[in-house]
N, C-alpha and C positions, 0 to 999 in steps of 0.2 A: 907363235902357235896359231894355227888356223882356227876360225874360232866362224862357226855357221849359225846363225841366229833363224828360228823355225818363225814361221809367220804368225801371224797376231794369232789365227784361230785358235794355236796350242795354250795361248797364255788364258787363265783362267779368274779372271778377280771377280767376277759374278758368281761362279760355282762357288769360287770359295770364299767367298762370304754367305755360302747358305749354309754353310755348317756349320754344326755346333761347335762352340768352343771346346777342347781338350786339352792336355796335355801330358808330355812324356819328359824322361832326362836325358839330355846326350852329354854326356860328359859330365860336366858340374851345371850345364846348362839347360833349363826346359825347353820343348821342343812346342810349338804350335803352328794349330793350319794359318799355311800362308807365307811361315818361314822357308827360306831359300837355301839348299845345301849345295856344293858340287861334289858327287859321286861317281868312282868307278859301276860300270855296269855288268852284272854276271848272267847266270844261267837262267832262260825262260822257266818261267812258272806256271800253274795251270791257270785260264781263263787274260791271257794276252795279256801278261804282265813280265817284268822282267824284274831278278833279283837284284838287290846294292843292299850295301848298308849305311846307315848314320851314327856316325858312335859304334853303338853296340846294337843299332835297330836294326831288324831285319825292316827291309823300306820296298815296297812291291812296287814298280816304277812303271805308268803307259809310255808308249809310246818314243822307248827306247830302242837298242840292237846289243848283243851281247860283244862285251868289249870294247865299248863307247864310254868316254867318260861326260858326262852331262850335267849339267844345271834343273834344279829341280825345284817342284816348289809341292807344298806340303799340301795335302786335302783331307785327309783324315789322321788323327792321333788316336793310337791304343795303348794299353799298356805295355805292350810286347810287341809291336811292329807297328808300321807308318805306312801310309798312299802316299804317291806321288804323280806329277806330271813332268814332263819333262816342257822346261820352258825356253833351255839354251841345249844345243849341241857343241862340246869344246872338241873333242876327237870323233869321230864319226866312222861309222860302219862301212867298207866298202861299199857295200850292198844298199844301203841306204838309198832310198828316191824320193823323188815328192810324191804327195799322193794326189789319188784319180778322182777323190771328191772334195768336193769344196765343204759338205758339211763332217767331214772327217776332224777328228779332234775334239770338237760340240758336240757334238750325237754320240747319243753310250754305245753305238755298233763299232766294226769296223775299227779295232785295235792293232792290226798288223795292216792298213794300208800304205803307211812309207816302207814296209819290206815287199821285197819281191818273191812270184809265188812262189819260185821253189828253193827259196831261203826260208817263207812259209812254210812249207813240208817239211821242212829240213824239223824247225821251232817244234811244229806239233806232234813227228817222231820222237822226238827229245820227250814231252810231257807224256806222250802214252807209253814210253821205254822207264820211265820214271814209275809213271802208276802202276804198270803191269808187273813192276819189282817192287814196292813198298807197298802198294796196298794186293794187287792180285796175288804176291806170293811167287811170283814165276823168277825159275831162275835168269842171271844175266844171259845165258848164253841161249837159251827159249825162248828169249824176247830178240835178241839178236837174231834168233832163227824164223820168228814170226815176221819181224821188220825188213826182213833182209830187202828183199824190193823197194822198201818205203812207199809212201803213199799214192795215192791213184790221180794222177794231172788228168784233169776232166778236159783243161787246155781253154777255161773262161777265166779270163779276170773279170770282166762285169757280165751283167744280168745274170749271175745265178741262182741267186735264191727266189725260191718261187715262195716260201712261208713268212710274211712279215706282222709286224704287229704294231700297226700305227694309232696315234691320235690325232683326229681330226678338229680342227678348229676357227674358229673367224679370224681373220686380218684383219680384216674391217667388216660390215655390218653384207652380208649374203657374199661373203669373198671367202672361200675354202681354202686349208692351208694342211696339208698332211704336214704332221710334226711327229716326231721320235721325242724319245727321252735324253737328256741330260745324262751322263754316264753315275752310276747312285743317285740319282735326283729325280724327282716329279716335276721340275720345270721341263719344258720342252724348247725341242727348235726345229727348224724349217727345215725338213727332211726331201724336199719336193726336186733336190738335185742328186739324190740317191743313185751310186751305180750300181750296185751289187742285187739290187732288187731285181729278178724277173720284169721287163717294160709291164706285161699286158696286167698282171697282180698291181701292180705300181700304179699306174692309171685306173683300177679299179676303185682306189682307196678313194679318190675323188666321188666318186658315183656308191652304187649299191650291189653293184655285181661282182660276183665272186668271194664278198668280203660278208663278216661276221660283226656284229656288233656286240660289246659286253661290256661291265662295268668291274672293275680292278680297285680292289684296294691298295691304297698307296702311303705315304709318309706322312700325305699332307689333307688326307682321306680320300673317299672312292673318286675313282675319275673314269673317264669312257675312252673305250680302247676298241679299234677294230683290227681285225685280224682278215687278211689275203693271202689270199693260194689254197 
């Protein structure tokens, strides 16, 4: 069995030792973050997650592809469903690539960058044919008729986002470092190889132009946040 091992950035033993301990049952056995499952992978979910189960957990997986079976490793325990990351690939998605940032994986953005875009499109048809049938009410064949074109190729994989929202901070003593969030976390990381950000917004975050400054309550209390574009 071929079996594809993702680069160090996907493996998370920092994150997840920043959470709180939990616990669930899978089987006759408790479940906690850190533990390592290997699951079949199903259908996207909203907010760039993809479905498995563990046991009987519904387990909401990053950085997976639907119908990949994957190695996972636990970040968050509920009572009724599980987080995951995917930390091995055993079967792999056609469609699967590497991805185009380096801080991909670490950085809470950018959940679908190992799919391609219009495997993309494909994914986020899927979640808005989902919600426009369970929560808007619309029939299947209405959303079939709404979707029928699918979604709009603007035709950028990077520099598109012009709205970002960084935290600004020292490396060392007058050395600026734009950092992003932790995916669920108040720790930061080095956002400064960003591709999906607009250049000129992006290079702003360094300086005072264009960007907004505020203060965000957090997990771990207020922290300072600017905002570009």
């Amino acid at each position: 069995m071929h079996v594809s091992t993702l680069h160090a950035r996907y493996t998370y033993p920092d994150v997840v030792s920043e959470l709180p301990p939990s616990s669930a049952i899978v089987g006759a056995k408790p479940v906690a973050v850190g533990d390592v499952f290997e699951v079949e992978v199903g259908k996207v979910a909203h907010g760039g997650h993809m479905v498995a189960r563990t046991g009987d957990l519904v387990t909401f997986v990053r950085h997976a592809l639907p119908g990949e079976r994957v190695r996972i490793v636990i970040t968050e325990v509920k009572p009724r469903f599980l987080r995951a990351d995917v930390v091995e690939v055993v079967r792999r998605h056609p469609e699967r690539r590497e991805v185009l940032c380096p801080a991909a994986g670490t950085c809470g953005g950018c959940d679908f960058q190992h799919i391609p875009e219009p495997v993309q499109r494909e994914l986020k048809a899927a979640v808005i044919h989902e919600s426009l049938v369970h929560h808007g009410q619309l029939s299947v064949a209405r959303v079939d008729e709404l979707l029928v074109d699918g979604l709009i190729d603007f035709g950028l994989q990077t520099g598109w986002r012009t709205r970002m929202r960084y935290r600004t901070t020292e490396a060392a003593p007058g050395v600026g470092v734009v950092a992003m969030y932790r995916h669920r976390s108040d720790h930061w990381v080095d956002a400064s190889p960003c591709v999906i950000a607009e250049p000129s917004g992006h290079r702003a975050a360094d300086g005072t132009s264009g960007c907004r400054s505020s203060r965000v309550r957090g997990l771990h209390g207020d922290r300072a946040e600017r905002t570009c574009g």
